[in-house]
FIRO-324864 format. One record per residue (C-alpha): x, y, z; residue in three letters; residue number from 1. Coordinates in steps of 0.1 Angstrom, whole numbers. Layout:
<atom <X, Y, Z>, "ALA", NUM>,
...
This chain:
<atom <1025, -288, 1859>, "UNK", 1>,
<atom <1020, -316, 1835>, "UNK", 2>,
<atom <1050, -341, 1828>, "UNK", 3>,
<atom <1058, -345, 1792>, "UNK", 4>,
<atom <1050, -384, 1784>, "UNK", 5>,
<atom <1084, -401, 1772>, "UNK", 6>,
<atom <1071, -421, 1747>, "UNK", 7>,
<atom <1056, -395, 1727>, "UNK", 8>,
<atom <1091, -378, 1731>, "UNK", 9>,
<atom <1111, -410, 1719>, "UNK", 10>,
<atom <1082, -407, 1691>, "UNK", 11>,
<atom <1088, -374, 1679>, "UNK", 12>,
<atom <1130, -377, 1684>, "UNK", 13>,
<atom <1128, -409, 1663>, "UNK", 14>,
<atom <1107, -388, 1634>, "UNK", 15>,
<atom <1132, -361, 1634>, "UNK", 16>,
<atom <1163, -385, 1634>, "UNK", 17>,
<atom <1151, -405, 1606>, "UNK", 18>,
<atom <1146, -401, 1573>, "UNK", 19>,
<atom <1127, -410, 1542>, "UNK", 20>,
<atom <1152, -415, 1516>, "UNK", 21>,
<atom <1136, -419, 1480>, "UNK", 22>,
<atom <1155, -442, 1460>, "UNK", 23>,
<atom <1158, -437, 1424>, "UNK", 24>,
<atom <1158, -463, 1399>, "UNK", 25>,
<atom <1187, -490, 1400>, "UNK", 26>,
<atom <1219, -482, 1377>, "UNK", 27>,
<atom <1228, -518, 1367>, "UNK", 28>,
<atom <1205, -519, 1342>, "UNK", 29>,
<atom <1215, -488, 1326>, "UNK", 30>,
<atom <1249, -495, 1323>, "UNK", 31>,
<atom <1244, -526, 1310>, "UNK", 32>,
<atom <1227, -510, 1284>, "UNK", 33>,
<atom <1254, -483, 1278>, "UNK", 34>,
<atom <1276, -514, 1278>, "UNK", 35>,
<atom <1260, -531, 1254>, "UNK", 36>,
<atom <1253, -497, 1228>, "UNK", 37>,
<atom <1288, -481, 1232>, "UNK", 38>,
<atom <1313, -508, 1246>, "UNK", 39>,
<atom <1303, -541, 1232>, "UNK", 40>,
<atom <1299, -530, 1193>, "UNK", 41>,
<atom <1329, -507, 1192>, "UNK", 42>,
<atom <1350, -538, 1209>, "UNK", 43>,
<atom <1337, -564, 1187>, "UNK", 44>,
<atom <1351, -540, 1155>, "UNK", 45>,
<atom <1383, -533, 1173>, "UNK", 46>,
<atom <1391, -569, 1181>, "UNK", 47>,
<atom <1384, -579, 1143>, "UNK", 48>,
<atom <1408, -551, 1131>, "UNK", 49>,
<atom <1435, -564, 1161>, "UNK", 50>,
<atom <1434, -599, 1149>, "UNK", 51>,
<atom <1437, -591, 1109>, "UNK", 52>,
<atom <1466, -567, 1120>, "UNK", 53>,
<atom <1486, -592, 1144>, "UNK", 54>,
<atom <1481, -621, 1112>, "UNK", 55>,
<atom <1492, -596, 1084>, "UNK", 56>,
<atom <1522, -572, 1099>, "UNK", 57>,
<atom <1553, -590, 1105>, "UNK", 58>,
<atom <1560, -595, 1141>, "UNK", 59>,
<atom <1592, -577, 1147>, "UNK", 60>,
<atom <1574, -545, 1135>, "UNK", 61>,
<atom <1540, -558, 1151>, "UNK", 62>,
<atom <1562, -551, 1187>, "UNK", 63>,
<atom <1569, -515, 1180>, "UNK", 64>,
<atom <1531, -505, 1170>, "UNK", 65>,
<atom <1496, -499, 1189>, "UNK", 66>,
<atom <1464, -495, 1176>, "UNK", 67>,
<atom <1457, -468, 1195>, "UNK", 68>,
<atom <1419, -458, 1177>, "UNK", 69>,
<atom <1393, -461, 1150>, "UNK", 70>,
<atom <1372, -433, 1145>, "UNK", 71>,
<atom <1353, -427, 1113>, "UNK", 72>,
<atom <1365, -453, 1098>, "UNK", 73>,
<atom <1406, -442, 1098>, "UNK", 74>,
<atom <1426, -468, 1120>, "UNK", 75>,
<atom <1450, -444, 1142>, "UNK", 76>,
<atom <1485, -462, 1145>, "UNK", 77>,
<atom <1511, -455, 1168>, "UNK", 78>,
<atom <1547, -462, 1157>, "UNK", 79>,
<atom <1578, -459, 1182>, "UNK", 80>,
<atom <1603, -451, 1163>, "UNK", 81>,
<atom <1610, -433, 1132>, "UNK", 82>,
<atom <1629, -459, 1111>, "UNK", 83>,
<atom <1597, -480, 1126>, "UNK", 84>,
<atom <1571, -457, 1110>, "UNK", 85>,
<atom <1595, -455, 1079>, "UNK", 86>,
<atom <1593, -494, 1074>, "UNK", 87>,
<atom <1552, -494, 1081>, "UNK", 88>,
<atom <1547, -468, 1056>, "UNK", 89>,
<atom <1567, -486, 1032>, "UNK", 90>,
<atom <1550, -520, 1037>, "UNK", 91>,
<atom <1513, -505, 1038>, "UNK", 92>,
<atom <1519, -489, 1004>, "UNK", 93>,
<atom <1536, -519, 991>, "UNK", 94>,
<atom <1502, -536, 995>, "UNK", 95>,
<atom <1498, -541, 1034>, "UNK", 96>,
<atom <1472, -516, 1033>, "UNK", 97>,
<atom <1448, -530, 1006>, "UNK", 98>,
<atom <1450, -563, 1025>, "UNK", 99>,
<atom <1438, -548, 1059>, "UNK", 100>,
<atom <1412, -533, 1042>, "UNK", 101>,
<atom <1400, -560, 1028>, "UNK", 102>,
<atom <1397, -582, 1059>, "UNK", 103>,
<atom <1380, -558, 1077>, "UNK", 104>,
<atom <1357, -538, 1056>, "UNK", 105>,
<atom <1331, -553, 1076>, "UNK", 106>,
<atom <1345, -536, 1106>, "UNK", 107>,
<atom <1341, -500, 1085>, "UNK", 108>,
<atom <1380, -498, 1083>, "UNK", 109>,
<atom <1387, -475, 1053>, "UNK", 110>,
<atom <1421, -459, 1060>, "UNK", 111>,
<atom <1451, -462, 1083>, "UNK", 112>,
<atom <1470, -430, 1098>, "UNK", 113>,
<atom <1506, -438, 1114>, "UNK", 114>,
<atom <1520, -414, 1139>, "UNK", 115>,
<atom <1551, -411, 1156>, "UNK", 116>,
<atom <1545, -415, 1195>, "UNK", 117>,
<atom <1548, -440, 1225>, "UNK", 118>,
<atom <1523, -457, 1244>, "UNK", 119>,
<atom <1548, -472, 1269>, "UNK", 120>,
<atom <1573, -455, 1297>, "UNK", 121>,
<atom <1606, -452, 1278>, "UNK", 122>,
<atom <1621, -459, 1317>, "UNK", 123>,
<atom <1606, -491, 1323>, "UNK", 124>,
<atom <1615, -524, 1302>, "UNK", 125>,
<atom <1584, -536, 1293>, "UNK", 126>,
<atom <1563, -521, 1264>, "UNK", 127>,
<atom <1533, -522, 1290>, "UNK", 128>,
<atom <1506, -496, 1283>, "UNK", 129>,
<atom <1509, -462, 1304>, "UNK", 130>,
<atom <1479, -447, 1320>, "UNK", 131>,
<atom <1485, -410, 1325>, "UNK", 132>,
């Protein structure tokens, strides 16, 4: 009876056990591509829009608001507080308004929607953001 030969054995165990894994193409590239399409234009608006809004609203209201989106061109303002959202309202129609727009119609900023909400934990005493 013939012995089997141990290499050719190690051979064929080694073939079995290890495999050829095809690697794809690399994914850094393509997010920095989705980075620079989606992120870095949409950022460079909002931060334009941030700025003119921390320069024109006063800074005792400025604490109790958040930009919290701009989508088609409407600015989406939270407000904490109804008195708050009262006092916004009354300053963006006294005027307010027209001056954002102004300063950042090159941003695509043509109208400003407040809405009652929070963006922090009511519990905690810092006005940090949540994440839920």
């Amino acid at each position: 009876m013939r012995r089997p030969d141990p290499d050719a054995n190690l051979a064929r165990l080694h073939a079995f056990k290890t495999r050829s894994t095809t690697v794809g193409n690399p994914l850094g590239p393509e997010l920095i591509g989705f980075f620079k399409q989606s992120v870095a234009k949409r950022q460079t608006k909002l931060v334009k829009i941030a700025q003119s809004w921390e320069v024109l609203v006063p800074a005792a209201l400025n604490e109790h608001c958040a930009l919290e989106s701009l989508n088609r061109g409407t600015l989406t303002v939270i407000v904490d507080s109804s008195s708050h959202l009262y006092e916004l309202k009354q300053l963006l129609l006294a005027g307010l308004q027209d001056q954002l727009l102004m300063a950042c119609k090159t941003s695509g900023l043509r109208k400003i929607s407040l809405k009652p909400g929070r963006w922090y934990d009511p519990a905690s005493e810092s006005r940090a953001p949540r994440f839920d």
